[in-house]
Structure formats: C-alpha cells, structure tokens
C-alpha distance (Angstrom), angle and dihedral (degrees) to the residues before:
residue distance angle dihedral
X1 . . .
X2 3.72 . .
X3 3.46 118.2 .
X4 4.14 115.4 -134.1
X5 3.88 117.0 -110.3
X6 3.63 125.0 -113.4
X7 4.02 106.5 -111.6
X8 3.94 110.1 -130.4
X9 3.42 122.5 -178.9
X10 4.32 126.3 -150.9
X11 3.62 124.1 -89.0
X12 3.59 99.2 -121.6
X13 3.89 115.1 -163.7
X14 3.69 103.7 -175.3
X15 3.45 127.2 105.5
X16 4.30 108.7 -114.9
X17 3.68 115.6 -134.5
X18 3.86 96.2 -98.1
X19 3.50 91.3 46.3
X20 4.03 90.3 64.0
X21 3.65 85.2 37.5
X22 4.08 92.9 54.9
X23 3.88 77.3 47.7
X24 3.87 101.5 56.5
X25 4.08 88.6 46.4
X26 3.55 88.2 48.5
X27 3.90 101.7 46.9
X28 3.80 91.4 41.0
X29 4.39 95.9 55.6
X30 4.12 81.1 43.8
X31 3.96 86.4 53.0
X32 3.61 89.0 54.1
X33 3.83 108.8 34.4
X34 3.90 98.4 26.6
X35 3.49 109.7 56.0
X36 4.12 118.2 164.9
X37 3.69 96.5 -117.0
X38 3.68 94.1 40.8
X39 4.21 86.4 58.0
X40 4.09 96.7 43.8
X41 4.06 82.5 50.8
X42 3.40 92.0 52.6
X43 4.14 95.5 44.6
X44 3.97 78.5 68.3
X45 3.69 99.8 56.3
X46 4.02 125.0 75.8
X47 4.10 93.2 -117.1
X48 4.12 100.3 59.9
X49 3.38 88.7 161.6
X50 4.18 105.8 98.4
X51 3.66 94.1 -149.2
X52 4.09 92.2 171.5
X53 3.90 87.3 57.1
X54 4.02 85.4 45.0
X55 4.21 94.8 48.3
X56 4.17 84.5 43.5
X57 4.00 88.5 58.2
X58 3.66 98.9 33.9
X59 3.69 102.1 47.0
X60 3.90 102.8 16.4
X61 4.09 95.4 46.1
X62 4.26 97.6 20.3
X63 3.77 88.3 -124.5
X64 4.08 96.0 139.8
X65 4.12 84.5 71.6
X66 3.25 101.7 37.3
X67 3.79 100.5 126.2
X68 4.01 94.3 29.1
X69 3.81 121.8 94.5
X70 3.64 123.7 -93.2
X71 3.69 97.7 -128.5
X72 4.12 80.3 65.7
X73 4.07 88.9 50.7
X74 3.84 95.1 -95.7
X75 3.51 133.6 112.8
X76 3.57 101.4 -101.0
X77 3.65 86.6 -144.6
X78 4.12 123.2 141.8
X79 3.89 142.7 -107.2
X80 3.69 93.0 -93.0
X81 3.92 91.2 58.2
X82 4.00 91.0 43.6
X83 4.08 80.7 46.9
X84 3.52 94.0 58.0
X85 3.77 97.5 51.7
X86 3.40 90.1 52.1
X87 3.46 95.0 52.8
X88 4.14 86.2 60.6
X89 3.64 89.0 51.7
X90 3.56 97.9 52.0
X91 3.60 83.9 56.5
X92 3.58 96.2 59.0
X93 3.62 94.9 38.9
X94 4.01 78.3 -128.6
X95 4.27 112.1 -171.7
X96 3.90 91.9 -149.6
X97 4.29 109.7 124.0
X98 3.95 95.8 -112.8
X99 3.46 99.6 130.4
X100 3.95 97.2 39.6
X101 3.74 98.2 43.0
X102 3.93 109.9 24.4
X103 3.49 90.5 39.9
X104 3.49 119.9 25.7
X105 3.66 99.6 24.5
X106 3.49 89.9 47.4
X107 3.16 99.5 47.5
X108 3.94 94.9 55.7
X109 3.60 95.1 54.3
X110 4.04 86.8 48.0
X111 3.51 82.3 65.0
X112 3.93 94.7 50.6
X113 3.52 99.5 44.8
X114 4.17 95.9 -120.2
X115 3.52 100.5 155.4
X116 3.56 92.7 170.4
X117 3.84 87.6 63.7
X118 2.94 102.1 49.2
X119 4.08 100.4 44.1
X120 3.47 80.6 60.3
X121 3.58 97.0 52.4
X122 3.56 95.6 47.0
X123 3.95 86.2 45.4
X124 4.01 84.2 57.4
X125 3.72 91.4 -133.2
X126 3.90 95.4 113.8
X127 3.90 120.2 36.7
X128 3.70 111.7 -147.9
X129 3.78 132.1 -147.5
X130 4.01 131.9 175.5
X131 3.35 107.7 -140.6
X132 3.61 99.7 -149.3
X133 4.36 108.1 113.8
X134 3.51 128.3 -80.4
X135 3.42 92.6 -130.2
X136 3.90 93.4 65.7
X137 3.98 124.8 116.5
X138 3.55 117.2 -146.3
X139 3.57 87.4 -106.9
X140 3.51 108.8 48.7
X141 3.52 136.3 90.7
X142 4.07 122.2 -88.2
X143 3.67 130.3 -153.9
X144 3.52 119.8 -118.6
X145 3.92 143.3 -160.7
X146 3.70 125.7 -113.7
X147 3.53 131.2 -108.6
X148 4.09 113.7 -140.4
X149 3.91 116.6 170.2
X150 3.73 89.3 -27.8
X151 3.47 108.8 -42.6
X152 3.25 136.9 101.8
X153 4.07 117.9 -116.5
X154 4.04 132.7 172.0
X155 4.03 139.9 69.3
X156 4.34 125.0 -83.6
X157 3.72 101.9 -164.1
X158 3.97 119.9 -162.9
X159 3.49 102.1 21.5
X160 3.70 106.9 158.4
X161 4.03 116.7 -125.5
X162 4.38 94.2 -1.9
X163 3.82 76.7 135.4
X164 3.91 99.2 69.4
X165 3.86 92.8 29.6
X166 3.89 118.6 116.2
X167 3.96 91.4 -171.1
X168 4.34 123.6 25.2
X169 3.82 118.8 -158.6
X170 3.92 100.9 -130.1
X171 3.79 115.3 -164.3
X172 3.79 105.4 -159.0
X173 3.84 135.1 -166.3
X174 3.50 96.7 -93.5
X175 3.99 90.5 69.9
X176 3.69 90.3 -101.8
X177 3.83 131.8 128.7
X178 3.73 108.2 -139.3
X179 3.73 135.4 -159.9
X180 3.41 118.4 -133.5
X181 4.12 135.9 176.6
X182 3.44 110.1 -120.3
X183 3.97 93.0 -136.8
X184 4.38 88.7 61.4
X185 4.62 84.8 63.9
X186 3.56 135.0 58.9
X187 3.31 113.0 -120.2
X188 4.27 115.5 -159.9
X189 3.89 123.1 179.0
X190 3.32 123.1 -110.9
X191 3.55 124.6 -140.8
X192 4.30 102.1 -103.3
X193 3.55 130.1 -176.8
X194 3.69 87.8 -147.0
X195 4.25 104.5 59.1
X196 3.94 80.0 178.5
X197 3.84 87.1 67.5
X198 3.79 101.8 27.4
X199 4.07 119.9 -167.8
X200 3.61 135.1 -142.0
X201 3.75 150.0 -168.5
X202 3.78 109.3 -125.1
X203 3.75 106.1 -162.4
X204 4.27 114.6 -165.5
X205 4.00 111.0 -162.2
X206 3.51 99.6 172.4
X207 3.82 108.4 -22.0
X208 3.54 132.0 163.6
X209 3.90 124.9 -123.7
X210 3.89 136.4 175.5
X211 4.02 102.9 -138.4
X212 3.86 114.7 -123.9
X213 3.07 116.1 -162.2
X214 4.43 134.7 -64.3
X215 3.79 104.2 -15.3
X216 4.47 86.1 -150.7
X217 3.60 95.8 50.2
X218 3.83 93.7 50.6
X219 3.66 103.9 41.8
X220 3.50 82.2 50.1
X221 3.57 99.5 52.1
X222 3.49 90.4 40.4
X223 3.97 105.9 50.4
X224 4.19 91.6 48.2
X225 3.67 87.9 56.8
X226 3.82 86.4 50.1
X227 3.77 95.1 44.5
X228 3.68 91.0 46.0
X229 3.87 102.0 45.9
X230 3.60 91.5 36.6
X231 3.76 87.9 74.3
X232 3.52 92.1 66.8
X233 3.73 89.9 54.4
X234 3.65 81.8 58.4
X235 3.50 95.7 48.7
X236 3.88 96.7 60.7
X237 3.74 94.2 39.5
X238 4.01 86.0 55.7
X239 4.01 87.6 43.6
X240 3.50 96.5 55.2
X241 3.76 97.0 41.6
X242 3.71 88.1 55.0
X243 4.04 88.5 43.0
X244 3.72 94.9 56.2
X245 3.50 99.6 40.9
X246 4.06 95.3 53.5
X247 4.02 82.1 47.0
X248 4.14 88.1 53.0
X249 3.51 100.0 48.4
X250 3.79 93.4 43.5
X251 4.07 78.8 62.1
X252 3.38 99.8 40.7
X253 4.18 127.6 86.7
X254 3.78 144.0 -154.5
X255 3.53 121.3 165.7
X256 3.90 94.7 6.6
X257 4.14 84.6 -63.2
X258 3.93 131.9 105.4
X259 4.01 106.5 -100.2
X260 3.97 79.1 -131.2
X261 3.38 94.1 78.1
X262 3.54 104.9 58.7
X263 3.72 108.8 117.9
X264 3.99 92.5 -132.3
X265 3.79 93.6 49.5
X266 3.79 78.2 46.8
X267 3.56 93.0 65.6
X268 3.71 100.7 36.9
X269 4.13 90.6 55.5
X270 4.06 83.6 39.8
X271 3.75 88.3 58.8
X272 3.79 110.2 35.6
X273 4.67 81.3 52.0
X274 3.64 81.3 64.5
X275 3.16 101.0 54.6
X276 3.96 91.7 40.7
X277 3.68 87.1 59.4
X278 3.79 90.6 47.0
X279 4.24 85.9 52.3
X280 3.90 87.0 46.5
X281 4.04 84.1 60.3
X282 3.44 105.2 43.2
X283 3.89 88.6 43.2
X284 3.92 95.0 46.3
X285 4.04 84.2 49.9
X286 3.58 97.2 55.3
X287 3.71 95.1 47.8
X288 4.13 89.4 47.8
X289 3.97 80.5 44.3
X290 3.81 94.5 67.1
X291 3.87 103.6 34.5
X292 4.34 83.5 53.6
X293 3.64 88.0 45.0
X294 3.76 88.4 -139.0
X295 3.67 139.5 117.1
X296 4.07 85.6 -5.2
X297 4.04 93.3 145.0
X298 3.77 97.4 56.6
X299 4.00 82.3 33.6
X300 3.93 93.5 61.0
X301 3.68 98.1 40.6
X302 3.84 97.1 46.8
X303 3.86 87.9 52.8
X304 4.19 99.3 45.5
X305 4.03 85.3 43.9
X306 3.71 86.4 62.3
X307 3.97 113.0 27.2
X308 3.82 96.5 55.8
X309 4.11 94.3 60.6
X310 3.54 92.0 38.0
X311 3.96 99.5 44.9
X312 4.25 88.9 46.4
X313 3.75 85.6 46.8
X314 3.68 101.7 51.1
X315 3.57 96.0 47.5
X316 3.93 92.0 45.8
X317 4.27 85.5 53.0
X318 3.90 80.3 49.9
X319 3.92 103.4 51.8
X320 4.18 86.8 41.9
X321 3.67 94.8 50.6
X322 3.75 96.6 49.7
X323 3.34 88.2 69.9
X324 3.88 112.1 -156.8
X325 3.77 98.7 -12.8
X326 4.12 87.6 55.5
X327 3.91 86.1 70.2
X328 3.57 99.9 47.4
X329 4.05 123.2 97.3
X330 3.64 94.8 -123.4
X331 3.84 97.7 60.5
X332 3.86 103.5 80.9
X333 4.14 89.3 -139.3
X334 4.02 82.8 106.5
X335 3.57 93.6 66.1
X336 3.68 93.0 46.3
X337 4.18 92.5 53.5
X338 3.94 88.6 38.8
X339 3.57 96.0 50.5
X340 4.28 91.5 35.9
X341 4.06 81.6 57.1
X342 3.77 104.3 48.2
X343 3.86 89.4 42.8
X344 3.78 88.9 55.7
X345 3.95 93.3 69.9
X346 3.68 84.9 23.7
X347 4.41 107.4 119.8
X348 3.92 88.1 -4.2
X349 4.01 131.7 -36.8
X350 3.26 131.8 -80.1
X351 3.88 86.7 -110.0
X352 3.54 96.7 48.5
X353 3.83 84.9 56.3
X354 3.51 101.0 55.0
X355 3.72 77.9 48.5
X356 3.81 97.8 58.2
X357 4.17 84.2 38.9
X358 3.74 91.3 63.3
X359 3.45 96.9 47.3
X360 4.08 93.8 47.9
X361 3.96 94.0 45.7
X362 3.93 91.8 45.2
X363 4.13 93.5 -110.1
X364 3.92 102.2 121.5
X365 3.97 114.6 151.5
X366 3.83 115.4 -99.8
C-alpha cells in the first residue's frame, strides 16, 4: 500500500506583476500625502498619528482589508500583497497604523472568527489595535488584564498605536481575547524612540469587553504575522536609506570629486547592497511563507534574525555618510534610524529569533 505524498508548492521570491503594480499606486499617494518634512512636523505635535494619510489608504486604495475575505468587505488578498505595501511604507517612514491594525489586529480576530470586526476594519470605520507590547516575540509570554465581576481591570504598557485605535483586542486572564471600545480605557503615551510608531499605557478600571475567542491562539497568530511582515517594513526602510545616500554622495564634493567615488565609500555601499539584497530574500520568503501556509515558523525567524541588524545598520551608514546635514532635524535620516531601532526589538529581537530558530530546526546549544 502506497502511502499518498504530501503536496508542496515552490517558494517563489519574485515580485508578480500586480504586486509591483500595488507598489507603484502605493509609492505614488505616499509621494503626494507623505512628504519627509510633513512627517518630522508632525513627530512634534501631540496627534503623530496621520490619520488623513491613513483614511486616504484605507478607504481610497482598500488597504485596511487587505488580508480579510471579501465576503467580510475586504480584499481577500494575501501576505505577500500586505508585504508589499509595507515595504512602501517603510520607505516613507509613514505613521499610519498598517502594521498594528491591518495586520496584526486583523489577524487576531481571523483567528476568533469576529466577522463583525473585521468588516469593520476592512470598511475602515474602526481602527484596531492589540494591546499586547511591541516588544513581544511570538513566543513569549504577554501580560494580561483581569477579569472581576465582568469587567475587565489592569494596565498594558507599550502597546504601539492604542492612541489612534477605536477598538483594542484585550487578552485577559481567563484565556480569553476581549473586545473593548477604546473610549471605556485610558490611554497615556509612552515615551518611544520611534514618534512614527508612538506607544502607550492603556489602563482598564472597570471596562466592559465582549470575549472573542482563545486569548493564546490569537496573540499567537497575531504577533508571527507581525514579526514576519514587519521585515518587509524593514526592508524598504533599509532600501531607501541606502537609495538616498548613493543619490547624496553622487552630489556631494571633496577635492573637486563626487564623495561617491572614493574607493572606500565604494566598498562600504558595495557591502551594505549585499546585505539589502540578502534582507529582500529573507523578507520576500516570509511573506511567500504565510500565503503557502508552509514552513512559516522557520520562515519568520530566519527573516527577523536578519532585518533588524541590517535595517539599524543601513540607516547608521546613512546618518554617517551625510556628513553634517545627516545630523540635522530637517533631514528625515532621524526617522529612518529611530524607526530602524524600535523595529529591532519590535515583535521579538533578533536574538530571541535565532533563539526560537534553533529550537524549530533542532540546533539548540548543549
């Protein structure tokens, strides 16, 4: 008696051609709604969040329900798509809740089954965050709140973008995930490296919630998709920081010659490409990982042990080699580095991924 093969399909890396034309769309609205100067002004205000920019993308392109099904009002589209998208906004350095609500978010209530949720996060009429840290790997343990007489009591601290949510996604210590209206918490900012991607505390003194679905199987769910995707966030903040700076020193002169063509700057460029290309891989796979729905452990933690040190690195190489004008407020290489440094601790670090790696591909330490 034979037994029946396992079907497997090919990684495949490249981008299709409506990916690259979801790109172009993408890139050209960020061109016109996101400029630099526009974001670093913003970073000083006490609403960071561009919510304008976020309604434009949500409603205008339908990129708040991407990943959920169209039967639910979404797009029904994959993680490759929502990968691509993210790559733009890593570019741009954009503070619009992609990544925590039409991701993450959505993601978690995927895995509960809340179809009102998420129709109205794909409608863009309710922005949803889950108010678990940004810190935590997909692996690790997460605080939750406390459930007395049926509401919901306790403090979340460092949940990323709780300030522009309408709706957070509570897990509580009864093992449930809970929905909870943003107006029944407190929410209080957090000091964050990253005003882009600002944190709060989100303190619950009696709130009411309507339980989900299994708290553990959600969070789960949810933080691999944002470990995984977030490397492609990485990926196009490390492309355009490598971009602009072989643009600048094209410009820029000593001795009568372009910086640019000094052999050691040569190298250093020559180098950090490489490993852009290599982050452009590792990204691409984890993306192609989740909309196979194979191999997307090992997927995940291969791409967030490479796109933190890369991302940091390329934006370091970026504010050095601007020289004087790289350490100035009004050049937007601060956002890049800010942003590259909160995202490396951002869904787990890069340690605590080679970490999970070893365990999944049977290579733990003695």
């Amino acid at each position: 008696m034979s037994t029946p093969s396992t079907a497997r399909t090919e990684p495949d890396l490249l981008y299709t051609q409506e990916e690259e034309a979801l790109r172009a769309a993408v890139r050209d609205l960020l061109t016109d709604h996101c400029a630099p100067a526009d974001v670093i002004a913003r970073t000083e205000t006490q609403t960071p969040h561009d919510l304008a920019l976020w309604k434009t993308l949500a409603e205008g392109m339908g990129l708040a329900g991407l990943l959920v099904p169209e039967e639910l009002g979404g797009q029904g589209a994959t993680h490759r798509e929502a990968a691509v998208v993210l790559e733009e906004l890593g570019r741009a350095a954009a503070p619009v809740p992609f990544l925590t609500s039409a991701v993450v978010a959505t993601e978690a209530l995927l895995a509960c089954g809340a179809r009102d949720l998420l129709a109205e996060l794909a409608s863009a009429s309710a922005i949803g965050v889950l108010a678990v840290g940004l810190h935590t790997a997909p692996t690790a343990a997460f605080s939750t709140a406390r459930l007395e007489g049926g509401l919901l009591h306790g403090e979340l601290t460092g949940v990323a973008d709780a300030a522009a949510a309408d709706v957070l996604l509570v897990p509580v210590d009864d093992g449930g995930l809970y929905a909870v209206d943003a107006s029944a918490v407190a929410v209080t900012p957090q000091v964050s490296l990253d005003a882009t991607r600002p944190l709060a505390a989100v303190a619950l003194d009696g709130a009411p919630g309507r339980r989900l679905g299994d708290a553990e199987t959600a969070v789960r769910r949810a933080l691999r998709a944002g470990a995984g995707l977030l490397a492609s966030e990485q990926l196009g903040l490390a492309d355009w920081t490598l971009t602009e700076t072989v643009r600048y020193l094209k410009e820029r002169k000593q001795f009568n010659r372009p910086v640019g063509g000094f052999q050691a700057l040569k190298h250093r460029l020559a180098g950090l490409w490489l490993e852009v290309v290599s982050l452009r891989a590792a990204a691409r796979n984890a993306a192609d990982a989740f909309a196979r729905n194979e191999d997307v452990d090992v997927a995940v933690s291969v791409a967030q042990s490479y796109a933190a040190p890369v991302a940091v690195r390329a934006a370091e190489e970026a504010l050095q080699l601007h020289g004087g004008i790289g350490m100035t407020w009004e050049h937007p290489v601060h956002l890049y580095l800010k942003r590259a440094k909160a995202d490396s601790i951002a869904y787990g670090t890069a340690g605590a991924h080679r970490e999970a790696l070893a365990v999944l591909i049977d290579l733990q330490a003695p």
